[in-house]
C-alpha positions in Angstrom: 0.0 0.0 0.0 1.3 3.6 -0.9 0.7 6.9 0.8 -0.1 8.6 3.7 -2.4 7.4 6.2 -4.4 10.2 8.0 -3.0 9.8 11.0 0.7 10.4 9.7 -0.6 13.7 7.6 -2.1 15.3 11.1 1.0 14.9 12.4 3.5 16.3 9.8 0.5 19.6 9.7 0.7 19.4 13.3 4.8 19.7 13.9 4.7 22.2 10.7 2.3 24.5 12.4 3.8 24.2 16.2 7.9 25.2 14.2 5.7 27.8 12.5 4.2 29.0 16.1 7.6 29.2 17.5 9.6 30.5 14.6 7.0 33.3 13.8 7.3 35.9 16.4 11.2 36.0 16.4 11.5 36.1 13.0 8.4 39.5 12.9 10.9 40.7 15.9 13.6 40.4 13.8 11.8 42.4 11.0 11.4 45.2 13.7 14.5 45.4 14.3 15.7 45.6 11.1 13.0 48.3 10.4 14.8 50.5 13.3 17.6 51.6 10.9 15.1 53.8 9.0 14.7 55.7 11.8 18.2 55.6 13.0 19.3 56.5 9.2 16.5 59.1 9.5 18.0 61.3 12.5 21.8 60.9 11.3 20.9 62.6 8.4 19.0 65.3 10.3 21.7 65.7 13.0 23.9 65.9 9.9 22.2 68.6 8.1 21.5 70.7 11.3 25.3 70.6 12.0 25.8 72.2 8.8 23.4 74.3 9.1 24.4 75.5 12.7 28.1 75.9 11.0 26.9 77.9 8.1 24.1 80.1 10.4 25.3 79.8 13.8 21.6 78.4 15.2 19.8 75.3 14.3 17.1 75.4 11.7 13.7 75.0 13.7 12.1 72.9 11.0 12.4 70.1 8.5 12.5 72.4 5.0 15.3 74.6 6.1 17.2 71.6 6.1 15.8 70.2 2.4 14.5 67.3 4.5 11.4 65.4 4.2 9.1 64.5 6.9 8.9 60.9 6.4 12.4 58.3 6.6 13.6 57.0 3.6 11.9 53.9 3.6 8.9 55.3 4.7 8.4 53.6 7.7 8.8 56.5 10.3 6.7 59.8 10.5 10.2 62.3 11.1 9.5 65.3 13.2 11.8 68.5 14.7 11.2 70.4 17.6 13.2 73.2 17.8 14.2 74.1 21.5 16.0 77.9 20.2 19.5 78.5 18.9 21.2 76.0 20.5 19.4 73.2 21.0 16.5 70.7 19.1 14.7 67.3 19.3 14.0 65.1 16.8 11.1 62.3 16.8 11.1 59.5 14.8 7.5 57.8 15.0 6.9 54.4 13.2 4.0 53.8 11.2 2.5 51.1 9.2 3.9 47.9 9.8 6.5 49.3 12.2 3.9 50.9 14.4 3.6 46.9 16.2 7.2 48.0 17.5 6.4 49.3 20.9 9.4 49.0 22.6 10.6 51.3 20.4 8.0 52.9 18.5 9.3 56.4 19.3 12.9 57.2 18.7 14.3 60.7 19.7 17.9 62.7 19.3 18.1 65.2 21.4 21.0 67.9 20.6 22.5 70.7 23.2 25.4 72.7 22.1 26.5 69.8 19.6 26.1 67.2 22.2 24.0 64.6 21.4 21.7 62.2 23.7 19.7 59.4 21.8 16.5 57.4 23.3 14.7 55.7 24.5 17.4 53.3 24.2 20.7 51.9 22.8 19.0 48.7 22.1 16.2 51.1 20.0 19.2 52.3 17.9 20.3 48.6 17.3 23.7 49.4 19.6 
């Protein structure tokens, strides 16, 4: 006799779906993570641009167009956001959308700048350090 019995089919289905349970959520955490380095690409090229612009001006722009930025990260994946806090000193917000909004360890990433010195958050680990 060739084939599979029923019994033998419900349990290859059965062992594919309980790898596929485990293997699932690491691999869309993964995905996350790798999704991060839109943002993080995101707010290197702002703090780049503002440092220029600081250099050339002597203040930091207060807003995105000064700097020939856009308002979204290059992928797309990130809402990109300044807030200027006067000559010396800014914050920038990286907010995920779409697919990357189910991040919410890190769903917010932020740069803030003083006098050239820069504090990232909420966390390394958010900046895939």
């Amino acid at each position: 006799m060739r084939g599979f019995t029923l019994i033998e089919l419900t349990v290859v289905l059965a062992l594919v779906a309980l790898f596929a349970g485990v293997a699932l959520p690491g691999y869309r955490a993964q995905l996350q993570r790798a999704g991060r380095a839109d943002a993080v690409e995101a707010l290197t090229r702002l703090q780049a641009a503002q440092e220029r612009h600081r250099a050339g001006a002597g203040w930091y722009a207060s807003d995105l167009p000064a700097l020939g930025l856009a308002a979204a990260s290059p992928q797309g994946r990130y809402a990109i956001a300044l807030v200027p806090g006067g000559a010396e000193s800014y914050r920038a917000r990286a907010e995920a959308g779409g697919a990357q909004a189910g991040d919410r360890d890190c769903a917010v990433l932020t740069l803030d700048v003083t006098h050239g010195v820069a504090q990232s958050g909420p966390s390394a680990r958010c900046w895939n350090r």
